[in-house]
Residue frames as qw, qx, qy, qz and C-alpha x, y, z in Angstrom:
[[0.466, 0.333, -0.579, 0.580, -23.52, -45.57, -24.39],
 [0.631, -0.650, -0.424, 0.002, -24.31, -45.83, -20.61],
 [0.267, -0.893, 0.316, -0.177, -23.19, -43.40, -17.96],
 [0.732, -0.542, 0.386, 0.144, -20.71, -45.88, -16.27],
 [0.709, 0.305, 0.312, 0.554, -18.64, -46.42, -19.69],
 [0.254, 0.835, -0.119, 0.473, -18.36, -42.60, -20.23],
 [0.547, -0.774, 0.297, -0.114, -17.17, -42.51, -16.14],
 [0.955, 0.075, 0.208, 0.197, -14.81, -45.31, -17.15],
 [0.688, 0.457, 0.206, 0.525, -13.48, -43.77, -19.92],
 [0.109, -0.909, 0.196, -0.352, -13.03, -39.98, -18.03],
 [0.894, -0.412, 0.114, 0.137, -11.33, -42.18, -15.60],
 [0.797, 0.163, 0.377, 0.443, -8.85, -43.33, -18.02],
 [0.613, 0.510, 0.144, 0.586, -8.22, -40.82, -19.67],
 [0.285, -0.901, 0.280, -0.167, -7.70, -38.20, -16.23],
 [0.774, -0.450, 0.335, 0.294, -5.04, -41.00, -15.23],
 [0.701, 0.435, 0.218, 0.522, -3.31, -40.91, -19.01],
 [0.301, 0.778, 0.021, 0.551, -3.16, -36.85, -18.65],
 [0.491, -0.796, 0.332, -0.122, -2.16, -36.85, -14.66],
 [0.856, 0.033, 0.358, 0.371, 0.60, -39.34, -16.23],
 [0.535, 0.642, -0.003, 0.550, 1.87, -37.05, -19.09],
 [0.038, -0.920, 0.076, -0.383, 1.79, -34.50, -16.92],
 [0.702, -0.665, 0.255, -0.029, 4.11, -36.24, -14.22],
 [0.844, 0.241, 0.285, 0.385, 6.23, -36.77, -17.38],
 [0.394, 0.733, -0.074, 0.549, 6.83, -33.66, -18.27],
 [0.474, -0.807, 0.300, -0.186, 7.84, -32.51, -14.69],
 [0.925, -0.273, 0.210, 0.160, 10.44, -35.52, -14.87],
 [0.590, 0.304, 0.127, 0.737, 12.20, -34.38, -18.01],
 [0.022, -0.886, 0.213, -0.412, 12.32, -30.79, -17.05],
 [0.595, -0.773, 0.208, 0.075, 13.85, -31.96, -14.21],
 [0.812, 0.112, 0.416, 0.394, 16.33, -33.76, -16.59],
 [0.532, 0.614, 0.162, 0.559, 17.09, -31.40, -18.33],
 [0.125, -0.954, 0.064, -0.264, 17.96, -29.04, -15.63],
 [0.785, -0.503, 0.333, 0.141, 19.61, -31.10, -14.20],
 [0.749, 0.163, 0.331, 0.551, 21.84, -31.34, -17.85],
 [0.247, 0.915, 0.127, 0.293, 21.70, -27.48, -18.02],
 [0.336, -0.848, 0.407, -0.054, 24.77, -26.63, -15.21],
 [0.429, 0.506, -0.727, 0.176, 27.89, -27.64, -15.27],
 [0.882, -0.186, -0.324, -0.287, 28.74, -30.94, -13.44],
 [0.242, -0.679, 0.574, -0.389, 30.16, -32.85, -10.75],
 [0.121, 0.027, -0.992, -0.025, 30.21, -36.41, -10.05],
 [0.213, 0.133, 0.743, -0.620, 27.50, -36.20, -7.80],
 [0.297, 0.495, 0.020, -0.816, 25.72, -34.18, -9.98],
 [0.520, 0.237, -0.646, -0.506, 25.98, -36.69, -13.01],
 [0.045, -0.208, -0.973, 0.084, 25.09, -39.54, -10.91],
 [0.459, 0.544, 0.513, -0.480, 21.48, -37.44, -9.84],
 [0.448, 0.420, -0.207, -0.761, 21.18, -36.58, -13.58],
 [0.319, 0.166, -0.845, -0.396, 21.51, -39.91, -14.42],
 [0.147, 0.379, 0.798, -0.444, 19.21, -40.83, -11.56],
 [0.391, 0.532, 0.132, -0.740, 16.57, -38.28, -13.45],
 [0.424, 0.369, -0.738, -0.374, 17.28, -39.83, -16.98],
 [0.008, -0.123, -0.977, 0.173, 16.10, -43.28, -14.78],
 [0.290, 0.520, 0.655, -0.464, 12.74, -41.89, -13.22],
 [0.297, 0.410, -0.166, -0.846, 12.03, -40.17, -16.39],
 [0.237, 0.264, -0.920, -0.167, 12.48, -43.50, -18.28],
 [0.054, -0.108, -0.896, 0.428, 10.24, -45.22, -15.58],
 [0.354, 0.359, 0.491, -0.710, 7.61, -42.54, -15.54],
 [0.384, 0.461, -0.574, -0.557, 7.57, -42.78, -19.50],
 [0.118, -0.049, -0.991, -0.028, 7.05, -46.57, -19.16],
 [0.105, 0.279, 0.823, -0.484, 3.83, -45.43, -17.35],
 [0.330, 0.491, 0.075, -0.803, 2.53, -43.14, -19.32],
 [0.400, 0.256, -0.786, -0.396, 2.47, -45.68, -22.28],
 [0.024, -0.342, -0.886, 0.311, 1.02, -48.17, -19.96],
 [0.037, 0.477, 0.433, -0.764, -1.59, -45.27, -19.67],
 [0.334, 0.416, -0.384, -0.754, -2.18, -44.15, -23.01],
 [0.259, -0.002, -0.929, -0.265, -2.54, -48.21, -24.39],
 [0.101, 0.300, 0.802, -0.507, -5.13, -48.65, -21.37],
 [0.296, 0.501, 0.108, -0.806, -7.15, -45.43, -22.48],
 [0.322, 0.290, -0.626, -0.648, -6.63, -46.40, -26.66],
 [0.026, 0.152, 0.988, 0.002, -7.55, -50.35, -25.92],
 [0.198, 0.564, 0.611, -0.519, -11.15, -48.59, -24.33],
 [0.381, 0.503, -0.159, -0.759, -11.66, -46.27, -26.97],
 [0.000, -0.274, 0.914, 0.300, -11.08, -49.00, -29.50],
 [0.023, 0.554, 0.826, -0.105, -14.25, -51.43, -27.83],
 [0.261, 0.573, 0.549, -0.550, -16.46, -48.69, -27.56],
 [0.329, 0.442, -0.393, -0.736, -15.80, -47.22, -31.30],
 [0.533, 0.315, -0.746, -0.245, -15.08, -50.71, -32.92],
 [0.920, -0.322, 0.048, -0.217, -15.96, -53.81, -30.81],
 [0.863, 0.214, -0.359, 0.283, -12.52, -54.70, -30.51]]
């Protein structure tokens, strides 16, 4: 294995865990945001949170497939 494939793959997988981790900050916020009692307003940002969460979740998949796809070639040639 060659240095620039392990740098590659540290890459990838710091962006997958600086992803999760901007996931979980999204649904805590969600969920705090579903922990108090409500107002319109209030349900429109929770549903606004329940969006970016949704959004950031889309990325982190994006992230995770990227990372797996690499692991994949370098185990298995595929």
């Amino acid at each position: 294995m060659q240095q620039n494939d392990t740098l590659e793959l540290d890459q990838m997988q710091s962006a997958y865990k600086s992803a999760v981790e901007e996931w979980i900050a999204a649904i805590k916020q969600e969920e705090a945001l579903a922990s108090v009692n409500h107002s319109v307003a209030e349900v429109d940002e929770w549903e606004g949170a329940h969006f970016a969460e949704d959004k950031i979740r889309d990325k982190v998949k994006a992230a995770k497939k990227k990372y797996e796809d690499a692991l994949r070639e370098k185990f298995f040639g595929f």
